[in-house]
C-alpha positions in Angstrom: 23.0 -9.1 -4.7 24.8 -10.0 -1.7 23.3 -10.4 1.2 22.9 -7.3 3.3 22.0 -7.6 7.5 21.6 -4.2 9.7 21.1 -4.5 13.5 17.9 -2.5 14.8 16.8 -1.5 18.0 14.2 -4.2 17.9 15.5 -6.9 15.7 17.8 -8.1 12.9 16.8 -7.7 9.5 18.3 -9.4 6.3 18.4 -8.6 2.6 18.9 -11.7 0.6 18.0 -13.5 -2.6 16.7 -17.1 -1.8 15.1 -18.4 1.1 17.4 -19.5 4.1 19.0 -22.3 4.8 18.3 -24.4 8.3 21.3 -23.1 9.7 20.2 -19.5 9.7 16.8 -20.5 11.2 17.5 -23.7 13.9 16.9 -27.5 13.7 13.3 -27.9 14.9 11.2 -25.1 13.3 7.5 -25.0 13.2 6.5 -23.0 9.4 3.1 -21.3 9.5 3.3 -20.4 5.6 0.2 -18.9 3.7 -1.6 -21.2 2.1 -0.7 -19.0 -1.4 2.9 -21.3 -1.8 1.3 -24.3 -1.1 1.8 -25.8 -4.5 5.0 -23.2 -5.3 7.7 -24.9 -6.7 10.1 -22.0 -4.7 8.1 -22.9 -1.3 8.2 -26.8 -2.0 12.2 -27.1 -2.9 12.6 -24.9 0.3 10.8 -27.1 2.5 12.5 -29.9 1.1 16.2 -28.6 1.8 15.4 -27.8 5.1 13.4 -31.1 5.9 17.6 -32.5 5.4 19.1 -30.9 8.2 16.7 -30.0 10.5 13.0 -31.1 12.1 10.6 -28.9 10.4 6.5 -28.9 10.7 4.3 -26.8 8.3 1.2 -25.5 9.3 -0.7 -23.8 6.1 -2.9 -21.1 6.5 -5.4 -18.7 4.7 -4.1 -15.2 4.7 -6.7 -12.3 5.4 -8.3 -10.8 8.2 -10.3 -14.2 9.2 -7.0 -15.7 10.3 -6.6 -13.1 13.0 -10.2 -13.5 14.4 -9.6 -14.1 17.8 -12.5 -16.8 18.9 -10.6 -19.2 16.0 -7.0 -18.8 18.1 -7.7 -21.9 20.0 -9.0 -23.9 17.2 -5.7 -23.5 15.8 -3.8 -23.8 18.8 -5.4 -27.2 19.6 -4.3 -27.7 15.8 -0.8 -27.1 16.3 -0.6 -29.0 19.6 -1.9 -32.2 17.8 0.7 -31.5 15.2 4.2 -30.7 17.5 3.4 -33.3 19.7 5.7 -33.5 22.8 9.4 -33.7 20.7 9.3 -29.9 20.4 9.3 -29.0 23.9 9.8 -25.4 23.9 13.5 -25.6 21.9 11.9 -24.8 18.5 11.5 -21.3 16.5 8.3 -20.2 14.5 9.1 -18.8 11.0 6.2 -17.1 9.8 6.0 -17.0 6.0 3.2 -14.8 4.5 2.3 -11.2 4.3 0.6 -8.6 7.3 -1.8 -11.3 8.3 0.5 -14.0 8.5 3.3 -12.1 10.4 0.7 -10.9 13.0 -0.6 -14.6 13.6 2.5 -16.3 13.6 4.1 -13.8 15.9 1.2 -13.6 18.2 1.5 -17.3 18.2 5.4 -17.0 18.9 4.3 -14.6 22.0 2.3 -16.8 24.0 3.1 -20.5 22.9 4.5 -22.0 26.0 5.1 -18.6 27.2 7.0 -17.5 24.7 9.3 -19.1 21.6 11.7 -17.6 18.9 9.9 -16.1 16.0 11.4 -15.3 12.5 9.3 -13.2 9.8 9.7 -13.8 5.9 7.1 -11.3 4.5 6.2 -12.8 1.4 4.4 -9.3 0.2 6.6 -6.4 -0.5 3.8 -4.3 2.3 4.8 -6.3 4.7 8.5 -6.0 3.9 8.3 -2.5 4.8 6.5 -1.9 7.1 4.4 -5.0 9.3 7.7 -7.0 9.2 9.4 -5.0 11.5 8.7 -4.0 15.2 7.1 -6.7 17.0 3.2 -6.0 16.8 1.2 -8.6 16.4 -2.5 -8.0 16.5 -6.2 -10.4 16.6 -9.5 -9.4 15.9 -12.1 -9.2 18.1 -15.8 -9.2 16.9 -14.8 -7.5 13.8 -12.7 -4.8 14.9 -8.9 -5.2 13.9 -6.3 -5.6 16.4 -8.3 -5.5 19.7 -5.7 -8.1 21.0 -2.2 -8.0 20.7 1.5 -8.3 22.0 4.5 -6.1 21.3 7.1 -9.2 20.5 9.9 -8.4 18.6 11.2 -11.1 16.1 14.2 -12.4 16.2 15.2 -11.8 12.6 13.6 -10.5 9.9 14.3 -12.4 6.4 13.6 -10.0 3.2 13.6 -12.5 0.5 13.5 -11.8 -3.2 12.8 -14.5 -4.9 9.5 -14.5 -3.2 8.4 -11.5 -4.7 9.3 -12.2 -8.0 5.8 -13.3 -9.2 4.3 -10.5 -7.6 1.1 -9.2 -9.3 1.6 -5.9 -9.9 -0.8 -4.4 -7.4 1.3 -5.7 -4.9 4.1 -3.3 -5.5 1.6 -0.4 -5.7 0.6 -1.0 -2.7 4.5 -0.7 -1.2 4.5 2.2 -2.9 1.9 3.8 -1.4 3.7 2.4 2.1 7.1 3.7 0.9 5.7 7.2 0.1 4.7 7.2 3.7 7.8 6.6 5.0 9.3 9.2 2.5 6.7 11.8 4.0 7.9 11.2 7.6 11.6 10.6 6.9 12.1 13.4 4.0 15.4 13.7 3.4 17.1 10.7 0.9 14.4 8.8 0.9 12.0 11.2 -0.5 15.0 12.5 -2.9 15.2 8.4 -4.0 11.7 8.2 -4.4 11.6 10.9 -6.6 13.7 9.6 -9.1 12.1 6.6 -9.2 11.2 5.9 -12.6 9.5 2.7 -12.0 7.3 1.3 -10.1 8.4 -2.1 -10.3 10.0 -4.9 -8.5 13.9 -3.6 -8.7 13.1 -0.1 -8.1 11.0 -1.1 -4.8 14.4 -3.7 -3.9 16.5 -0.8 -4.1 14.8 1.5 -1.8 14.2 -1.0 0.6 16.5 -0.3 3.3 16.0 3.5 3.6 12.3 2.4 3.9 12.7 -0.3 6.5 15.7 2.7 8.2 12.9 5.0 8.6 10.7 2.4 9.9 12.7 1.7 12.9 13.0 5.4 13.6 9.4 5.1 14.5 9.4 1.9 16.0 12.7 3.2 18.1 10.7 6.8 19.2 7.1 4.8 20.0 7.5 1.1 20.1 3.6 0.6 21.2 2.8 3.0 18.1 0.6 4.9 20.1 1.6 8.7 18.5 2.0 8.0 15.0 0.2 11.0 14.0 3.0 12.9 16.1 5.8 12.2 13.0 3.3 13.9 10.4 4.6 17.3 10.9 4.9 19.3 7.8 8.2 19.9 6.3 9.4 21.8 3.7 9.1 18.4 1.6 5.9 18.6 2.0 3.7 20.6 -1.1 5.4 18.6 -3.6 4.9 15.4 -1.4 1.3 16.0 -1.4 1.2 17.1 -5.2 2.8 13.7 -6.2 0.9 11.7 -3.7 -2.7 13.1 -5.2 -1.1 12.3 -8.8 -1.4 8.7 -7.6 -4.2 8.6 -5.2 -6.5 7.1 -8.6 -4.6 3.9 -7.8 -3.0 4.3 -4.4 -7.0 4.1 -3.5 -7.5 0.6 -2.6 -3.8 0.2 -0.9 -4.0 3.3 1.6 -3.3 6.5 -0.7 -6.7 7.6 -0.4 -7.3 7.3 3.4 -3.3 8.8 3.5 -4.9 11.9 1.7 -7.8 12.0 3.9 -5.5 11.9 7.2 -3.8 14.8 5.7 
């Protein structure tokens, strides 16, 4: 598939089937890269390639909720100091490389390092590929409660890589799915006519309806970038009954990834 790169109101986002090379990204970049890839053939060869043409640190990490918590943020900022030394100056871009987790640390990170630095996502989870990916909010955790500290910081670009999901377990897609028919619920229109004739719910099908999903995204992000009236765009459409119908069909397994509490907030 050839590579495929639509401008947004708040970044630049690109379809593509391997991981970039150096020249897409810069020559000193700092890698904050989930801890999952660590011993990846796909992450190692990439690491490798770019470690020829440009100055690259890695900085592995455990996704989930504990790497958000915010009285830890200076532990690993001490960390990273220790590790970027004084050669990187300010002239270097973070490339975040994990799912919802990892893309909110890395570009909270990006935010307020040195005042600010480039920041490039590669969602490594089909979730985040829709939806955290894209719009620049990057959220900590304070005493237990999600996102209690944040920064609206727009990435630079936004890397959709598919060889990354290719040993997806299959929960991961459902969990897209349950993403996607949100976005299909507030779009309507193609999107909800695509999803619909899904067949599948695999990674090919999800590939293919990527950029109607990541399309409505930005429609959001566009209308409320601070996210503050997202219950404003469920309004109910003429979509809607069978929406519901379908989405209930699913809920059994959407449960754990959202579908339930969707249903709920309906």
């Amino acid at each position: 598939m050839k590579a495929k790169t639509v401008s947004s109101a708040s970044s630049v986002y690109k379809m593509m089937n391997q991981l970039p090379r150096a020249e897409e990204l810069g020559n000193s970049l700092f890698l904050v890269v989930d801890s999952y890839f660590r011993n990846k053939p796909v992450m190692k060869n990439w690491i490798s390639r770019l470690e020829k043409s440009a100055e690259v640190v890695v900085y592995w990490v455990q996704a989930g909720e504990e790497l958000k918590n915010l009285t830890r943020f200076a532990d690993h900022v001490l960390r990273i100091q220790k590790l970027l030394g004084p050669k990187f100056g300010k002239n270097f871009c973070i490339v975040g490389v994990g799912g919802g987790s990892v893309g909110d640390f890395s570009g909270f990170l990006a935010s307020v390092y040195k005042r600010g630095v480039p920041h490039v996502q590669i969602p490594s989870t089909l979730l985040a590929a829709i939806d955290s990916a894209h719009g620049g909010k990057n959220g900590l955790n304070v005493g237990g409660v999600k996102n209690q500290i944040g920064t609206i910081y727009p990435p630079r670009r936004v890397l959709i890589v598919k060889e990354l999901f290719k040993n997806h377990n299959p929960d991961r897609c459902l969990e897209a799915y349950g993403e996607l028919y949100k976005m299909a619920w507030i779009q309507g229109g193609e999107l909800w006519n695509s999803l619909n004739q899904m067949k599948r719910i695999d990674l090919e099908s999800m590939w293919v309806g990527l950029p109607q999903a990541i399309a409505a995204k930005y429609k959001v992000v566009k209308k409320d970038p601070r996210n503050f009236r997202t219950s404003s765009y469920f309004e109910f459409r003429p979509h809607d009954g069978a929406c519901f119908r379908k989405l209930l069909s699913f809920a059994s397994w959407l449960g754990c990834f959202g579908g339930n509490g969707f249903c709920f907030f309906l």
